[in-house]
N, C-alpha and C positions, 0 to 999 in steps of 0.2 A: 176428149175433154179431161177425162179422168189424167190420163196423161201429161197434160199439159198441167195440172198441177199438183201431178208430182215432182214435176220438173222443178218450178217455181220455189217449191218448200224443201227443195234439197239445195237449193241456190240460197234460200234464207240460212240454211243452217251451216255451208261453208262459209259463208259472209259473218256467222255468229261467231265460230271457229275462229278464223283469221281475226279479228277485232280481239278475241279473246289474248290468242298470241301478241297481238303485236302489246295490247294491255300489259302483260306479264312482264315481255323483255323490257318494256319503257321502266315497269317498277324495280326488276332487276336491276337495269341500268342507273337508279336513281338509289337504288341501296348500295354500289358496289362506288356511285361517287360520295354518297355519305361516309361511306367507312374508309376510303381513302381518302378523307376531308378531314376525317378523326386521326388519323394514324399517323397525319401528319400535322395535328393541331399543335400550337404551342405559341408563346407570346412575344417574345421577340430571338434573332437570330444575328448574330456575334460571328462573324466569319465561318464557319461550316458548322459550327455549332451551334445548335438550336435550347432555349432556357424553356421553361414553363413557372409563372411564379407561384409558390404554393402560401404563403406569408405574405402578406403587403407590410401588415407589420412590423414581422422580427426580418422582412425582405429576403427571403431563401428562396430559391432555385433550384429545381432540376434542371439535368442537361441529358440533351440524346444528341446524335451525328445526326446532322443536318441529310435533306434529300439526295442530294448528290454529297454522298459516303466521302469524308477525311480519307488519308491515308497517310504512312510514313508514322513518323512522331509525329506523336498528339498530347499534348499538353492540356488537361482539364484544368481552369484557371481556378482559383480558390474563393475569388470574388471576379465581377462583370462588372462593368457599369452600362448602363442605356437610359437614355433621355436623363441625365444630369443622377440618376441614382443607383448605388453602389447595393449590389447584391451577393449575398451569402451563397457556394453552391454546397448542397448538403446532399446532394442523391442521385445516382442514377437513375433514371427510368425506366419503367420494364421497359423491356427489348430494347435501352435507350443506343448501345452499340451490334446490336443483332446481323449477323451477316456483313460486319465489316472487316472483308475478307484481305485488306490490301493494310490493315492498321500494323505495323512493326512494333511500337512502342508506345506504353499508355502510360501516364504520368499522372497516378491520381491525389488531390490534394490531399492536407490536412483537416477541412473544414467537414470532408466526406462522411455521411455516418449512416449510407444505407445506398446497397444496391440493390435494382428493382429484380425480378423474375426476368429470367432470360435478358439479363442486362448487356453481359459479357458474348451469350452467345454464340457458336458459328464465326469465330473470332481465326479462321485458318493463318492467318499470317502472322497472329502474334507470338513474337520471341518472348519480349522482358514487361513485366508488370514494374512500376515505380512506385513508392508511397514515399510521397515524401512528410515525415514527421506524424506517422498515419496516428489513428487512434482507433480504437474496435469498434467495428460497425453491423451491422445486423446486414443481413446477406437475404436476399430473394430466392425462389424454388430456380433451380438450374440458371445461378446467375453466370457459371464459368463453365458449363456442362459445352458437350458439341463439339469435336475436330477441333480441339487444340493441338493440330498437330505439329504446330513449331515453336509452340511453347518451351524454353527453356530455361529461364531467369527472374528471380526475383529482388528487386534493388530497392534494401528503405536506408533514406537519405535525411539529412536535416535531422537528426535522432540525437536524443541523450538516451546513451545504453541503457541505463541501471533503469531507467523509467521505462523505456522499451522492451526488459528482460522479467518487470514489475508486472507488467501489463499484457504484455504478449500482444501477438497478432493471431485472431481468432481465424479469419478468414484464410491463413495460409492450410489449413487440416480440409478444404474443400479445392484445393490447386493439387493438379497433375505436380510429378515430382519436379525438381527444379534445383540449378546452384542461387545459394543467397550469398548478396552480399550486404555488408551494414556499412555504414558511411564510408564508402567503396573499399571496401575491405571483404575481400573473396573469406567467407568462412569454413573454414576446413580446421585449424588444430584451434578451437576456442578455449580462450581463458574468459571464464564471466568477471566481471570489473567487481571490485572489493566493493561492499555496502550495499549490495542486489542483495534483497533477502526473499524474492519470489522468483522462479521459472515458468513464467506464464506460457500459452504454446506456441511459439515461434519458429523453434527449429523441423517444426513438423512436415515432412516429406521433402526436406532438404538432402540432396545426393552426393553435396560435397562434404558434410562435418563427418569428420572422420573421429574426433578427440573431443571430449566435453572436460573442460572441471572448473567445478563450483569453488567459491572462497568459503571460508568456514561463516559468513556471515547468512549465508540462504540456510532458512527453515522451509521451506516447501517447493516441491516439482507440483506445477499443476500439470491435470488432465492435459495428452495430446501435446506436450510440453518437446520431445523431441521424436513423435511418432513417423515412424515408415522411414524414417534415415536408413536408408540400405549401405553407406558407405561407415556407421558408427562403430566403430572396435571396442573403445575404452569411454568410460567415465571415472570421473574422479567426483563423489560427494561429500558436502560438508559434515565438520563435529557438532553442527549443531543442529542438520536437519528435525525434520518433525515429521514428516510426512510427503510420502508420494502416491499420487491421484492416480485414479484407471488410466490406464492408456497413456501411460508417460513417455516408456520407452517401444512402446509396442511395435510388432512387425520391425525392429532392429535386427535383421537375419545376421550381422555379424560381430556382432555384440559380444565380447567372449572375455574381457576382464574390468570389474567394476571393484574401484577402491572406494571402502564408505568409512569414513573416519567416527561416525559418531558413536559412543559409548552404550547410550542406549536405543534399542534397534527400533526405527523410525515406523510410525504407520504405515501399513503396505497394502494395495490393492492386487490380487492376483492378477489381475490382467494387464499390471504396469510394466511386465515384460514380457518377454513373447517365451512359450513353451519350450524353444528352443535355448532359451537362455538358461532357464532352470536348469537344464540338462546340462549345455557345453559349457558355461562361463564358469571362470572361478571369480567370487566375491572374497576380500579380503576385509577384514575387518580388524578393528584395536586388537593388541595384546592385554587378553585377559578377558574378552567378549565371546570370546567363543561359544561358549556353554550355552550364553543368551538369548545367539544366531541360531543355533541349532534347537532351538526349545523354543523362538519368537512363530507367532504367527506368521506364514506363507514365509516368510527367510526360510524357516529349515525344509522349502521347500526348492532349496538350488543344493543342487547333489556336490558342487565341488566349494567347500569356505575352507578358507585359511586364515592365519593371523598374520599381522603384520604390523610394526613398529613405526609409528607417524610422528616424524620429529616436530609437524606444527600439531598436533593434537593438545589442546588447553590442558591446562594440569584444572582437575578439577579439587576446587578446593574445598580442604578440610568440614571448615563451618565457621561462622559466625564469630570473631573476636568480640568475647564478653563486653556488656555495655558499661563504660568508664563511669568509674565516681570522684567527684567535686570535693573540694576541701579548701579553706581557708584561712590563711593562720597566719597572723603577724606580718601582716599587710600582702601577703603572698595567696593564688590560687595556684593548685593541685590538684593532678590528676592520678590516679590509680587503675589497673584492670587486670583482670587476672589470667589474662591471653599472655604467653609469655614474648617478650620480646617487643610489645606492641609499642606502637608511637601514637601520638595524639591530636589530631589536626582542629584546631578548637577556635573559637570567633567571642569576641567582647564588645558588647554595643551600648552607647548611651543615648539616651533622649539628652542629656542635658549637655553634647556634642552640637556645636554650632557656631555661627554667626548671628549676633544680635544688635538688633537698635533700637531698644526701647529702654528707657533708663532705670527699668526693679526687674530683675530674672530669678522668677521661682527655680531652684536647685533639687531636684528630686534626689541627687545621688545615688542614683541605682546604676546596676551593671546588670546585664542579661548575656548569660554567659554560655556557648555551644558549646561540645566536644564530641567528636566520635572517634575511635582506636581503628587502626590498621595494622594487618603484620602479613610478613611475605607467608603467603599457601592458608590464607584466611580471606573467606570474602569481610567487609566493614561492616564495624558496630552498627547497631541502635543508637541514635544522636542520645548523650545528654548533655540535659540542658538545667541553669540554676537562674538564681535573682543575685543579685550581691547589693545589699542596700545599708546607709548608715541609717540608725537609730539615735535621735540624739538622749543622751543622759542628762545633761543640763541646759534646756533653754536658754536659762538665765544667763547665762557665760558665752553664749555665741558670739564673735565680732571677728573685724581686722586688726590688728595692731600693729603700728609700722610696717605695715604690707603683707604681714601675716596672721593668714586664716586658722582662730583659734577655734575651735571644733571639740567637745566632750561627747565623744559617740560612739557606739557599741555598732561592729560589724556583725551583719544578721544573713546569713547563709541558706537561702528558701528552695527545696528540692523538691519532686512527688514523684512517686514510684505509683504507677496503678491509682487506685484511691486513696492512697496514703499523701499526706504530705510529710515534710520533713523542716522543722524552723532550727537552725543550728546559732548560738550565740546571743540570743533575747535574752535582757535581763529577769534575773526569776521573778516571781508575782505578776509577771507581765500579762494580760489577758488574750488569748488570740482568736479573730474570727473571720473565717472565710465565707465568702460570696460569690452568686455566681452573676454572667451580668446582668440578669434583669435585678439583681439586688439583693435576692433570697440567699439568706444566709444557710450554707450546708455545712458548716460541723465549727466546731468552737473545740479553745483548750486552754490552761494556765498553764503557764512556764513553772516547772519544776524541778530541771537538769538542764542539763548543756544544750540536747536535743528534744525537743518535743516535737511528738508524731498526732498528727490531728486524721482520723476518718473520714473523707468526706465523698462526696458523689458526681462531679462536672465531668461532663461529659470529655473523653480524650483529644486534646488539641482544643479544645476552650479554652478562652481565655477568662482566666479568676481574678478576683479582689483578695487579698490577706491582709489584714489588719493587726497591725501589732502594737498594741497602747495606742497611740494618736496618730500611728503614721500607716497609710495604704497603699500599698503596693500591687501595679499588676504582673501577672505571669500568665502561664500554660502549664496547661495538665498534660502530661506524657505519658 
């Protein structure tokens, strides 16, 4: 008896067994379709290309390769449309091309501004990367990582340079090396386009630029600007640099002559070339900088500088042509400076300039008068500037008389220097007071010479009131 149930209670417990197993594999079985149910989520599907919308409102998209894997050229579209509305695509998704082993050619837009983790992935077949008109985007943990092992090309299309060499392409410093080209143009002896005044990092781990040179217009190399170029021999840098970032020229192993035109020797990051450059390159520099190079921070740390004579190197000029003085006399304006040689580029404006249709027009008679001096191997003056206003002397006598405007009035010549003013030509006894514009009168004087000099206090580039006997006049303080 005993026997027979142990029989029994060993028969309950593989029966408990088996139910348990088959329990488990069903849940297995039900977690391994959810997660392939996810993997392969997303909201509608465009020909082998599958969207996810992540915005209804500003309507953006991802996109990933459809289940049955693209191949050949693939064109990321920049916009979709589905069920009548037009969507944004702004990202890849992780893994969004992972193991799409048969892709040749990827064509990503402009609208692009973020690749997911492991986006690019396991990409064995791809040659050339395409941006067309790209703009920098933030990049995922190993979005290009993984057997790119026929990687060879990178192609941006649709570009304005000087914006593109402004801005750079961040994501080329995480590509295996590569030939670039820019609006199909194989780059190898580059000239940057005049009016780039940044080197963002673009040419980074490109294997064909052999020759760089800047126009004198760039003030700064950024970081990673032409890193890992193994084919770069020569640069040529501008007179007007300012600085270059870590890692500009780095890992350049054949880097061996750099002409740097600027005077004074630019900020420099040790690590913006490679230790072998220090050593083999000769750097050339202005005639007459030498001293500077060899006593600058990290410059006198390249063993071989020379000088060299740069026929476009800006003549740096002298200084400042002295700011011109106003004079007036006997119906004539005059200028004076004590820059020798100078000329004088000068402007005369009146409010009382115009077309009119109303039948009484107040006459202010004023002139507001520019000047600034120029002369060759001088940068330009300090504007000055005056009032030129009549004064009348006799009211009583004003009219027309057979067609002519009789007038008894004293030309009055108003300057300021700093807080100074300057009234030239007011009848003597005359009273003078200045304002500023809430009204507040700042300095007073009576005419007692040719010139009187009044103290006063408005702020530089205000505009003031001067009062001279009954008549007011506005100006600017200089």
């Amino acid at each position: 008896m005993n026997n027979e149930n142990d029989t029994i209670q060993y028969n309950i417990r593989i029966t408990q067994n088996v139910l348990k197993m088959k329990k488990s594999i069903f849940l297995g079985l039900t977690l391994l379709t959810i997660t392939a149910t996810k993997a392969f989520a997303y909201d509608f599907q465009v020909d082998n290309l599958c969207y996810t919308i992540l915005s209804p409102d500003d309507k953006t998209v991802s996109v990933e390769a459809a289940e049955e894997k693209p191949t050949g050229d693939v064109v990321i579209p920049s916009t979709v449309s589905y069920n009548g509305v037009d969507f944004k695509v702004i990202r890849i998704a992780d893994n969004g091309f992972e193991k799409c082993y048969y892709i040749t050619t990827l064509t990503i837009p402009y609208t692009m501004t973020h690749i997911g983790y492991l986006g690019l992935g396991w990409m064995q077949g791809l040659e050339t990367l395409v941006f067309d008109n790209p703009q920098n985007m933030t990049i995922g943990s190993y979005a290009f990582n993984y057997d790119w092992r026929s990687f060879s090309k990178v192609k941006i299309i649709n570009c304005d340079e000087r914006s593109l060499l402004n801005q750079g392409l961040n994501l080329v410093t995480s590509l295996p090396l590569h030939e670039l080209y820019i609006n199909d143009q194989r780059v190898e002896d580059y000239v940057v386009p005049e009016g780039t005044e940044i080197i963002g990092p673009l040419f980074s781990n490109c294997n064909t630029l052999r020759t760089l040179e800047l126009p004198n217009t760039v003030k700064k190399i950024s970081s990673n600007a032409a890193s890992g170029c193994n084919s770069l021999t020569t640069v040529t840098l501008s007179s007007s640099l300012e600085s270059i970032d870590y890692n500009a020229f780095a890992d350049c192993s054949e880097l061996r002559t750099i002409y740097l035109k600027a005077a004074t020797p630019p900020l420099l990051d040790k690590s913006s070339f490679a230790n072998g450059c220090y050593m083999f390159a000769t750097l050339y520099v202005p005639k007459g900088t030498l001293s500077d190079y060899k006593n600058a921070e990290v410059w006198k740390d390249f063993v071989n500088i020379e000088e060299k004579e740069y026929s476009d190197a800006p003549v740096e000029p002298k200084s400042k042509c002295s700011t011109p003085v106003i004079y007036y006399e006997k119906g004539k304006i005059s200028f004076s400076c004590e820059t020798e040689g100078a000329e004088f580029v000068s402007e005369i404006s009146s409010t009382d300039i115009g077309t009119y249709t109303a039948s009484e027009i107040n006459v202010a008679a004023v002139y507001n008068i520019s000047v600034y001096a120029k002369a060759n191997g001088y940068e330009n003056s300090e504007t000055a500037t005056a009032t030129l206003c009549w004064i009348d002397a006799d009211p009583e006598t004003e009219g027309i008389s057979n067609g002519i405007a009789k007038v008894r009035a004293n030309p009055v010549l108003i300057q300021s220097y700093g807080n100074v003013i300057s009234v030239s030509g007011a009848e003597i006894g005359s009273p003078i007071s200045v304002f500023d514009v809430s009204g507040k009168e700042v300095g007073s004087a009576t005419v007692s010479s040719e010139t009187t000099y009044i103290n006063t206090n408005p702020t530089r580039g205000q505009i003031g009131i001067i009062k001279i006997g009954e008549k007011s006049v506005k100006f600017i303080m200089k």
